[in-house]
C-alpha positions in Angstrom: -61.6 54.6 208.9 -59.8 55.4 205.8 -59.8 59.4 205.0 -58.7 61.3 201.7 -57.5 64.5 201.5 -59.5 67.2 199.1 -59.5 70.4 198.2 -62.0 72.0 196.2 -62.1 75.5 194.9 -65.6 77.3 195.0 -66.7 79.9 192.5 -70.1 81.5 194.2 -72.0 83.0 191.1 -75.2 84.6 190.5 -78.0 84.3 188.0 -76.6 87.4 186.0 -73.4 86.6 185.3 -71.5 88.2 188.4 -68.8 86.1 190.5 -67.5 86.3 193.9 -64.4 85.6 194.7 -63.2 82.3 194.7 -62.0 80.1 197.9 -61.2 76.9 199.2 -62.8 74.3 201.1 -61.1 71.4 202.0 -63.1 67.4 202.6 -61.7 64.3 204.3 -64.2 61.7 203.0 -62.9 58.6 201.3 -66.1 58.4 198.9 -65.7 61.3 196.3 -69.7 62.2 196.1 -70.3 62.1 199.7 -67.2 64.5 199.9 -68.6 66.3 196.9 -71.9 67.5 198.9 -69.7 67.7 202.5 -67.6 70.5 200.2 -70.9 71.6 199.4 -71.8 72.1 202.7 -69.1 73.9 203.8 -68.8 76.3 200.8 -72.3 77.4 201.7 -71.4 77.9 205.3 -68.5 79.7 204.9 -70.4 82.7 202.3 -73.0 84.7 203.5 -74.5 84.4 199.7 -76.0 81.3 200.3 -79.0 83.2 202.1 -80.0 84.3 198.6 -81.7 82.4 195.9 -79.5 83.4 192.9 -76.3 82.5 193.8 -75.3 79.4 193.3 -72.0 77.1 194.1 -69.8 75.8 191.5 -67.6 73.1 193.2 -63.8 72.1 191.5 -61.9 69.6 192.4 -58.4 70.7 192.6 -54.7 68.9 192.2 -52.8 71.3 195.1 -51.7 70.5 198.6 -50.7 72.8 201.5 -47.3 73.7 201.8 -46.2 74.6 205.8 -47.0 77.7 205.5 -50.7 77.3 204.6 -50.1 78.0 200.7 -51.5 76.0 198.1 -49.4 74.5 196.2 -49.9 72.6 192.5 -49.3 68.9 193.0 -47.7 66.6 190.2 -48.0 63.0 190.4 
């Protein structure tokens, strides 16, 4: 099974305006919109706002990689 590598940055943001901090997630599907809702999936599990109905998830798809020591890093190519 063929597997790709992304990393997508999640911005959790409410009704009002306010932001959370941003993270990463990171998805190993090959088809970009079934790793598009696995990211989802995980952003969700990973913040506790997703109990509440006014945040919301805004997924980005990112061009870094992870350097050795667990930095991300911007990737040219």
């Amino acid at each position: 099974m063929e597997t790709q590598i992304r990393i997508w940055r999640v911005e959790p943001t409410c009704q009002t305006g306010a932001q959370a901090p941003a993270y990463f997630v990171q998805t190993t599907e090959k088809d970009r919109s079934k790793a598009e809702v696995s990211a989802l999936k995980s952003a969700q599990q990973k913040s506790r706002l997703s109990n509440f109905n006014n945040w919301e998830f805004i997924l980005t798809r990112m061009n870094v990689r992870l350097d050795k020591f667990g930095r991300y890093i911007k990737h040219h190519q």
